[in-house]
C-alpha positions in Angstrom: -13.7 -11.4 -15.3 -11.9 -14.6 -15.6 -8.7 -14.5 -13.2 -5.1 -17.0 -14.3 -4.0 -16.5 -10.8 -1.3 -18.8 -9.4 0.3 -17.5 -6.5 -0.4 -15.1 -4.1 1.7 -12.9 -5.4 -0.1 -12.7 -8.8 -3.8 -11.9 -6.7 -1.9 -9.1 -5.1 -0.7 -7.5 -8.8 -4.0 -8.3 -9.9 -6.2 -7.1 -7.1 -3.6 -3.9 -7.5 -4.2 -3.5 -10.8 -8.2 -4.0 -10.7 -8.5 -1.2 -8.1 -6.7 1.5 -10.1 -8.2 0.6 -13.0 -11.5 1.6 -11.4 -9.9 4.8 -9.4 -9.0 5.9 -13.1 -12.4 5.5 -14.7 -13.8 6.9 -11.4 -12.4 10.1 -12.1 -13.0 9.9 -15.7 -16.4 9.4 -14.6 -16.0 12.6 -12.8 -14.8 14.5 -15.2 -17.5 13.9 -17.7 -20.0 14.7 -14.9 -18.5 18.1 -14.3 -18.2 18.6 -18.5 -21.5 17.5 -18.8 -22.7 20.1 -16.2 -20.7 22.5 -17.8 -22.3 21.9 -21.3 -26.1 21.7 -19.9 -25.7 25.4 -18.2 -23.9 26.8 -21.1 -26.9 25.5 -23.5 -30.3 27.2 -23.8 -33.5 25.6 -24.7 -33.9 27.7 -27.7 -30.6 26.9 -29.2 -30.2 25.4 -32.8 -26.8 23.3 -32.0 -25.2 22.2 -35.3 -25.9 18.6 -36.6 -22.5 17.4 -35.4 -22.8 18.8 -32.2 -26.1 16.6 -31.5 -24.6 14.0 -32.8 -22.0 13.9 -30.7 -24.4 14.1 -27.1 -26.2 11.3 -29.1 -23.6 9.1 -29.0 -22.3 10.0 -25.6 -25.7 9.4 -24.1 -25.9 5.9 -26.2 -22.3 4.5 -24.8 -23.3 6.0 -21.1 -26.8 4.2 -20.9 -24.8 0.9 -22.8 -22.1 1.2 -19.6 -24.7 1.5 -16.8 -27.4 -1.1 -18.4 -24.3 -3.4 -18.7 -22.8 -2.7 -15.4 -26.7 -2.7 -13.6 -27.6 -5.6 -15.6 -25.4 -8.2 -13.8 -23.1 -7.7 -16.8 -25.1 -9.0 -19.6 -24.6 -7.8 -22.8 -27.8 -6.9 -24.8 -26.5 -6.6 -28.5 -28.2 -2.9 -29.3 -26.3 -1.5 -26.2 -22.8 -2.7 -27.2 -22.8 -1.6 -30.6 -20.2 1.2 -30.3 -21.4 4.0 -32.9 -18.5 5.9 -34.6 -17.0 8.9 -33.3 -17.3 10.7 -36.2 -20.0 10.9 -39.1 -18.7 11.0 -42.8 -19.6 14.5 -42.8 -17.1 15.4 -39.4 -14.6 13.3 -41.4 -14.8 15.2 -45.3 -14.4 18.3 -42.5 -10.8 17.9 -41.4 -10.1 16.5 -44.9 
């Protein structure tokens, strides 16, 4: 991260804002754990889950390993990780049309 700091009063606002930035995605962190818990109890090895709903643990599982290969990495960005897939197929989208 590239830091325009010019007095000490702007390393202080930025140190500020740094650490809560990371106390928030700590606990967001934390709540997908729990979610993800949640989710793995609640499904059984013999259940067919719908197309969408693999989808969707598809992509969450792609955009977690892309964070923690980037983050474990020494922040380099390898092109097939930081390829953000959409949130929703076509067919999730003709579904709420």
């Amino acid at each position: 991260m590239t830091r325009n700091i010019q007095t000490f009063e702007d390393f202080v606002n930025t140190t500020l804002k740094e650490e809560a930035e990371g106390s928030m995605y700590k606990q967001k962190l934390a709540d997908i754990s729990k979610t993800a818990a949640e989710l793995e109890k609640m499904i059984v090895s013999e259940d067919d889950l719908e197309a969408w709903v693999q989808d969707k643990i598809t992509i969450a599982n792609h955009n977690m390993q892309a964070i923690h290969d980037y983050l474990s990495q020494g922040k380099e960005k390898p092109a097939d990780l930081i390829q953000s897939k959409p949130l929703f197929s076509e067919k999730d989208k003709e579904k709420t049309e």
